[in-house]
N, C-alpha and C positions, 0 to 999 in steps of 0.2 A: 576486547573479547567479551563476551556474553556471559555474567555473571551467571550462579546455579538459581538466586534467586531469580533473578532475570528470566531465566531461563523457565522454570515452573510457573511463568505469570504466562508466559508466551502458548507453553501447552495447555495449562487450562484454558487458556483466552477461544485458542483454536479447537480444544475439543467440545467446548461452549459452545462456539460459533457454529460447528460440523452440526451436533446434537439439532441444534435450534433452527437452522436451515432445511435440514431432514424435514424436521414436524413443521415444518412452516408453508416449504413444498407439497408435502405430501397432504396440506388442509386444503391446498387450490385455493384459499386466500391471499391474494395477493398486497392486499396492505399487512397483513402478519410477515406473508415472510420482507417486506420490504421494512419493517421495523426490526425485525433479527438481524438483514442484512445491516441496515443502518446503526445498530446499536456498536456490533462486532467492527464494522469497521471505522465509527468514530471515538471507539475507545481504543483499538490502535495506535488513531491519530491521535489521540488523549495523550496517553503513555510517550509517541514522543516528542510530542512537543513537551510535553512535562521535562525530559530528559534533556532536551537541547537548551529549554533556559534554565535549567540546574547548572549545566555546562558551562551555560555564558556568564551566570555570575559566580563561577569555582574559577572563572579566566581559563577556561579549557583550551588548549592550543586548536588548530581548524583544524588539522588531522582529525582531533577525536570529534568534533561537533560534525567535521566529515564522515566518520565511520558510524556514529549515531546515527547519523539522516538516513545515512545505504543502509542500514542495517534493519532501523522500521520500516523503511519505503519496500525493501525486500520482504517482509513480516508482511504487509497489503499486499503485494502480490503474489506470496504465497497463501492467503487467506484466500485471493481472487481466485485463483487457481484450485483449491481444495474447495472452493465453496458451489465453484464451474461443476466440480467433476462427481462430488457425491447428489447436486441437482440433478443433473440428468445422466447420471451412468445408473444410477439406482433409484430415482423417486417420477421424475417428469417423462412424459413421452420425446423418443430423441429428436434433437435439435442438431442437423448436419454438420454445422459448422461450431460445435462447442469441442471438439479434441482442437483442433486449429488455434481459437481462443487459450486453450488450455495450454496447448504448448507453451504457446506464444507468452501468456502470463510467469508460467515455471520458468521457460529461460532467462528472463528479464528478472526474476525472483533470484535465479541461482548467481547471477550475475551482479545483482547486490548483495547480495551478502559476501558475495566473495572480492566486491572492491569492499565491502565496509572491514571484511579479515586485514586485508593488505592494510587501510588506514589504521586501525586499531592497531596493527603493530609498527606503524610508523610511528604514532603517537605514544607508545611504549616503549619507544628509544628516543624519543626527543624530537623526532624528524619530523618536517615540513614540505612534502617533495612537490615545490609548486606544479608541477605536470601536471600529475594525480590533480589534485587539487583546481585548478584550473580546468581541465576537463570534468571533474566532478561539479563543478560550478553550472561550467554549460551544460551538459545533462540534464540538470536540476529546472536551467530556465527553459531549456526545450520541455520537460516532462510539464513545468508550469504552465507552461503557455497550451497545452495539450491537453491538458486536463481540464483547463478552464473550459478551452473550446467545446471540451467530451459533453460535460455537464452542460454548457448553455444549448448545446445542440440537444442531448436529451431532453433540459426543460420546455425548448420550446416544439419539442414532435409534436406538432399534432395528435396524431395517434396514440400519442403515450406509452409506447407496445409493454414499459414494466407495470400498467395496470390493466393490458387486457389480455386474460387467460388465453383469449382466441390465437392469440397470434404465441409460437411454441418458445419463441428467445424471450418473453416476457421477463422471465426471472433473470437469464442473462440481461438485459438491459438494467434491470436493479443493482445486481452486483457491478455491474460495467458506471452505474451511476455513484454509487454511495464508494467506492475502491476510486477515482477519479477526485471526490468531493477529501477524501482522507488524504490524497496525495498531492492535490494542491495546495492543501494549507501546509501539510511537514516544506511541501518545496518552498512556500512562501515565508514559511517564519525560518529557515533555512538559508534562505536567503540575504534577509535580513538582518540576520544575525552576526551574519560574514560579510556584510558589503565593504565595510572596511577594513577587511586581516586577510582578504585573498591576495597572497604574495602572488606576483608575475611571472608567468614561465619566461 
């Protein structure tokens, strides 16, 4: 479960990140708000990878390095999501297809955090429920292998549309970029970490 510390690093983290996307948006400079974006969301990924090799060398059972991982991976997507909605619901001219994205990010948010609830209390009774676990593996190499794609297909647009105002998902494609760059690394040191303690369904 999520510590109360824990938990206050996470609210200021996202009321930081809301604040500073507002005024970043709202300047139409687009390498500002792509440094806001990028700051919020690789101290995220800071946070937890910090937390996972804390983990690994306390011998933490995979349940909890498990519930770790869903637990920040969920924290980027709801960051992605909160960051989607106060750009263009309040500050950008609208972008059709940003409720869509938005959903789409919340659901996948709520749904981490609510496998990382179920492992955090596996891991507080001792248990290892290879299922869980094994599906939580795969997940992680899909979201990997996804993420990486996300980012080398943004780096090599042409167009670049998160640096040019002209085009209205500019800022979406930032967040879509630096929320991709955070999520592959938690999936890849995630990975790593477990390659050899994932028990077999």
């Amino acid at each position: 479960m999520i510590d109360k510390n824990s938990l206050i690093v996470w609210m200021t983290t996202l009321t930081a990140g809301t604040c500073a996307v507002i005024l970043a948006a709202g300047s139409g400079a687009p390498l500002y708000f792509m440094a806001a974006t990028a700051f919020i969301s690789l101290a995220i990924a800071a946070m937890g990878l910090r937390e996972l090799f804390h983990l690994e060398s306390r011998g933490a059972s995979p349940s909890a390095v498990s519930a770790s991982t869903a637990r920040y991976m969920g924290l980027i997507y709801t960051w992605g999501a909160l960051a989607l909605f106060v750009t263009y619901f309040f500050v950008l001219p609208e972008w059709r297809e940003w409720p869509v994205f938005f959903g789409a990010l919340a659901l996948v948010a709520a749904v981490s955090l609510l496998f990382a609830a179920t492992m955090s209390k596996d891991a507080e009774r001792g248990k290892n429920d290879a299922t869980l676990l094994k599906l939580g593996r795969i997940l992680t190499i899909v979201q990997f292998v996804g993420t990486v794609a996300a980012v080398i297909g943004l780096m090599v647009d042409p167009d670049k549309q998160f640096l040019n105002v002209e085009k209205r998902d500019w800022a979406a494609q930032t967040i879509f970029l630096f929320g991709a760059i955070a999520l592959a690394a938690l999936s890849a040191a995630a990975l790593f970490l477990t390659r050899n303690r994932a028990p077999a369904a």
